[in-house]
N, C-alpha and C positions, 0 to 999 in steps of 0.2 A: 770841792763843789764848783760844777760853772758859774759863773758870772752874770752869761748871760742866759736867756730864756731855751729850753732844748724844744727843738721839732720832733713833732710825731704824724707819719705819713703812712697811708696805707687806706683799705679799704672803709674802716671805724675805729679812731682814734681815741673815742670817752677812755674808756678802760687804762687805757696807759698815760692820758694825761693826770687822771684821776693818781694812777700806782704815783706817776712823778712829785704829782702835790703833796701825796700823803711823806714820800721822802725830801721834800722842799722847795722841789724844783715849780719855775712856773715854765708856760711852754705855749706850743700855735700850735694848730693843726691845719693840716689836710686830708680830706676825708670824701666819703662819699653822700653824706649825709650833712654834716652841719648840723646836727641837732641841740635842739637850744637848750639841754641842759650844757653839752661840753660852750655850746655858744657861752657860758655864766662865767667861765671859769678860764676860756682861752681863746683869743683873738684864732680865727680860724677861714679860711675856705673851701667849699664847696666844688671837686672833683666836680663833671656832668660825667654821666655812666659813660656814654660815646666818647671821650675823653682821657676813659681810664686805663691804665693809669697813664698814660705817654705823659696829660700835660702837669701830673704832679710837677716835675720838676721846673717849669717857668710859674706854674702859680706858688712854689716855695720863696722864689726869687722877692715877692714884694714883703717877707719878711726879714730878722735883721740877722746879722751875719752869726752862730752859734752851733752845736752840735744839733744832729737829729738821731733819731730813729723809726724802723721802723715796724707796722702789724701785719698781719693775714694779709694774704692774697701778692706784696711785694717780692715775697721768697721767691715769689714765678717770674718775674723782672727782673732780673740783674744788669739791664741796663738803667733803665732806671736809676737804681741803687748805682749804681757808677756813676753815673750823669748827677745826682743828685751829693755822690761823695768825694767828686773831683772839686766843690766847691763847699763844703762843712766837712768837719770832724764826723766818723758814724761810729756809731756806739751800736757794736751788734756786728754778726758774722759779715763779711764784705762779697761780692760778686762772684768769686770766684770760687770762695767755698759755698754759696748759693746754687754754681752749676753744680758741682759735686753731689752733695746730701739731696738735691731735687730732682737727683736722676736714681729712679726707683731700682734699677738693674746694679749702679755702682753700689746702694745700701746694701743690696740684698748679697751682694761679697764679703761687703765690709764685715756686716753686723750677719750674723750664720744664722741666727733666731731671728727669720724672717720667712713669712708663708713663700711658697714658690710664685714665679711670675713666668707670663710669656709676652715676647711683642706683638707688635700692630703689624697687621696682614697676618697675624695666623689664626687655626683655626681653632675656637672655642674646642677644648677637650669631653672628653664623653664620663672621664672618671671625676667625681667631687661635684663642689661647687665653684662659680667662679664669679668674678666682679670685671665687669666695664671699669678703667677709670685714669680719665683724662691725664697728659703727662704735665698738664698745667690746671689741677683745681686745686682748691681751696675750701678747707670745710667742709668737705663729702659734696660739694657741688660737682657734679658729672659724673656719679658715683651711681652705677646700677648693676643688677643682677643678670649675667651674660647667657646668654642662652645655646646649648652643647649644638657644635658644628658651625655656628655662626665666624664668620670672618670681623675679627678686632680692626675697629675701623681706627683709620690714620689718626696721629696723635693721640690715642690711647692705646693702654696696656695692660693686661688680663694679671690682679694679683686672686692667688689662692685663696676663699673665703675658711676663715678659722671663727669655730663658733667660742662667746663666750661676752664679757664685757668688755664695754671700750672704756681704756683707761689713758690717762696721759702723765707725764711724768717732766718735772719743771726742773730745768737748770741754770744754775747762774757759773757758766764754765763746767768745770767737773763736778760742782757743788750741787747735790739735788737738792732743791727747795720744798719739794713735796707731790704729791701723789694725787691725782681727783678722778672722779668716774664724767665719764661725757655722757650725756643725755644725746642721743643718735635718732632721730625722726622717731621720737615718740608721737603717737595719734595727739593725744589730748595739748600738742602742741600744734599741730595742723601744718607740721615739717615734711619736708619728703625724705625717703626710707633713710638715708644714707646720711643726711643734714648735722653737722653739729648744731644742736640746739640749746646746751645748756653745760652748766659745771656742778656736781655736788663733791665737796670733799674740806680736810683731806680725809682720803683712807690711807689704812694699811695692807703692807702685803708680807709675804713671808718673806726670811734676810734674806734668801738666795735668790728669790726674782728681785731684791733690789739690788743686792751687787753686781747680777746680769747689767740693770739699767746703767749702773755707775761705771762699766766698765764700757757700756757702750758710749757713753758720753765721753769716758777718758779717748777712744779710739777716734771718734767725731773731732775731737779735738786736733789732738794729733796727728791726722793724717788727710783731715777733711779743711782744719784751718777754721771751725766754727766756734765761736767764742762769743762771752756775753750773756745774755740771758735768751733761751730754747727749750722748745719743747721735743719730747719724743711720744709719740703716740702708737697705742701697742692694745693686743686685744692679751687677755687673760685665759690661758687653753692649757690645760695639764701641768697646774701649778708651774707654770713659765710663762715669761712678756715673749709675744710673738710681735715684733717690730714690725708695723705698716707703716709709718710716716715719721719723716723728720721735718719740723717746723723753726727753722734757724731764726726766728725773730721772737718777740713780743708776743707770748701765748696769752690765749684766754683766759686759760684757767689761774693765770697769778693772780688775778683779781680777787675770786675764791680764795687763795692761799695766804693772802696779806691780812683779808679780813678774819680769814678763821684764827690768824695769831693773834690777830690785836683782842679778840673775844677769847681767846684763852688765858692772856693777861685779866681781860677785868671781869668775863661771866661764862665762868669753865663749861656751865650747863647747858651755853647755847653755841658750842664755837664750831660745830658743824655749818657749816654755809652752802647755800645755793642760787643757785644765778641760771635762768629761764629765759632763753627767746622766744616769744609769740609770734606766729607768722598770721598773716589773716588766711580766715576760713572761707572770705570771699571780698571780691575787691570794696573796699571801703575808702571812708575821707576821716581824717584823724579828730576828734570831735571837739571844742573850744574847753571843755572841762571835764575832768574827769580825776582819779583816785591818785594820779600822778601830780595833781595839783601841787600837791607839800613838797615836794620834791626838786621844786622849783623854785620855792618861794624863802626868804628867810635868809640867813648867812652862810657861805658855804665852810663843809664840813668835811675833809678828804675823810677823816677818818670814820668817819657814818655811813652805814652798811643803811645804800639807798635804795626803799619798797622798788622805787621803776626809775629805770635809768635809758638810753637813746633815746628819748623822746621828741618827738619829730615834731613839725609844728603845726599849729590849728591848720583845718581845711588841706591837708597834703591827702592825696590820693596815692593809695596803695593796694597794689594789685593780689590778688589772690595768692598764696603761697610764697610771699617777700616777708622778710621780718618787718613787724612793728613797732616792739619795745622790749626791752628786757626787765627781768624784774626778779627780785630777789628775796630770800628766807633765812630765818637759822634757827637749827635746833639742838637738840641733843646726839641725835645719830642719823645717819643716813636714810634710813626709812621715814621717820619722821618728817625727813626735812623733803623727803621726795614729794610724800602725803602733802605739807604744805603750801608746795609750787602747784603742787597738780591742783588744789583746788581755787588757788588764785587763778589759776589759768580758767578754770570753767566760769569763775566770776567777771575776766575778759569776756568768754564769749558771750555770756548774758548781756552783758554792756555794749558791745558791739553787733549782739544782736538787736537790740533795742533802739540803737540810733547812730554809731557808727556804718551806717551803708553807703554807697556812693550815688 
């Protein structure tokens, strides 16, 4: 164990400083938010968007000398991640396995169970379906539906739409951690189409699409240089992982997968988990009180599966279709637990219909 405190950088750092508490560590962040639940629990600063990420690494500087890592939206930055690992130890894939796995054309070699792709400057196809999708997003941000004969505009690149569920699949090394389904611009969260918006899991799958995944992570390994803790993101299509996305840092969805163990230790009957972003339905100012109150208040508790988590701070304006908080469930099984995010989420918007406006 370190010594000293680990850094966590990236676009929303709650989530892993949270994962690091619950395994002991304490830690900083930088972030793009600052939000005052992670404000409780970790000395942190506040990324400005116009800012991001370049000056992560001079505002790392006024912390003390220790490991980091890092979440979403870094994997696009590999300078960064250099600039930031020429001065700490990093815990997690390094820069130049970052080019590699975030270059969609090198996966789709690597790993053969991957929809077809085309570059930028050609033309939309006539046969299937196809996706817009930036060769630097994050999250299904710049992620849209292409339209047959149109020209792939520069810095995107056209992957094959495969229909079915999106799923993601957590590794520590070769070691898969588990399995969850992604919540993808569902309506009743007021995401757009493509949006990662939430995690429910774990599930299962049959052994042969999981030895597909474990061999794809042994090959990632191997020959990509990605190590540590990652995710692989894949849609579910004729009983096999069709690989869309490798995520070489800090996924979402371990959040989901730490809590559903530790609820299978102590209440088997609820150890399904789910975890919900809300984005607003139109631009509002965050309201001085509200259901998230408890969640703020009291001692903290890594291992307490918390109702609403990013919580931003009274009077912040936020703009139509940005996220505003996360918030979480657990139940018995998957459907269940869907049932009871979705109607926390209609209980948002009643609430922010009511006095959340700007």
């Amino acid at each position: 164990m370190t010594t000293g405190r680990v850094g966590v950088v990236g676009a929303s750092a709650r989530a892993a400083v949270m994962s690091l508490a619950r395994a002991g560590y304490s830690a900083w962040a930088v972030d793009l938010f600052a939000d005052r639940d992670l404000q409780r629990i970790a000395e942190c600063a506040r990324c400005p968007l116009a800012d991001y990420p370049e000056a992560i690494p001079t505002l790392a500087e006024r912390f003390p000398p220790g490991p980091f890592l890092f979440t979403g939206g870094l994997e696009n930055a590999p300078e960064v991640v250099a600039a930031l690992a020429s001065k700490r130890p990093l815990w997690g894939s390094g820069p130049d396995a970052l080019r590699l796995v975030r270059d969609p054309f090198f996966v789709a070699k690597l790993l053969v169970d991957s929809p077809r792709l085309q570059c930028e400057q050609s033309l939309v196809p006539s046969d299937g379906r196809w996706l817009v999708k930036s060769l630097g997003s994050s999250g299904g941000l710049g992620v849209r539906s292409a339209r047959a004969g149109e020209r792939v505009p520069s810095g995107c690149y056209l992957q094959e739409f495969v229909a079915g569920p999106a799923i993601s699949a957590v590794f520590n090394g070769p070691q898969l951690l588990g399995i969850t389904e992604q919540l993808t611009g569902p309506e009743w969260l007021h995401s757009n189409a493509f949006h990662y918006a939430g995690t429910i899991g774990p599930i299962n799958l049959p052994s042969g699409g999981i030895q597909k995944l474990v061999d794809a992570a042994q090959r990632l390994g191997a020959e990509c240089g990605v190590q540590g803790i990652f995710g692989i993101d894949f849609i579910w299509n004729r009983d096999q992982p069709w690989i869309v996305e490798i995520n070489p840092r800090y996924p979402a969805s371990l959040e989901v997968l730490e809590h559903s163990a530790s609820r299978e230790r102590q209440r088997p009957e609820s150890c399904t988990i789910g975890k919900a972003i809300y984005f607003a339905p139109h631009d509002l100012r965050f309201p001085e009180q509200g259901p998230w109150d408890a969640d703020l208040t009291g001692p903290f508790d890594p291992g307490r599966l918390p109702e609403y988590a990013d919580i931003p701070a009274c009077g912040e304006r936020i703009e139509a279709g940005s996220p505003v908080l996360t918030f979480s469930s657990s139940a018995a099984d998957a459907e269940e637990c869907r049932g009871r995010l979705q109607s926390r989420a209609a209980e948002l918007d009643r609430l922010f219909a009511q006095g959340g406006t700007s």
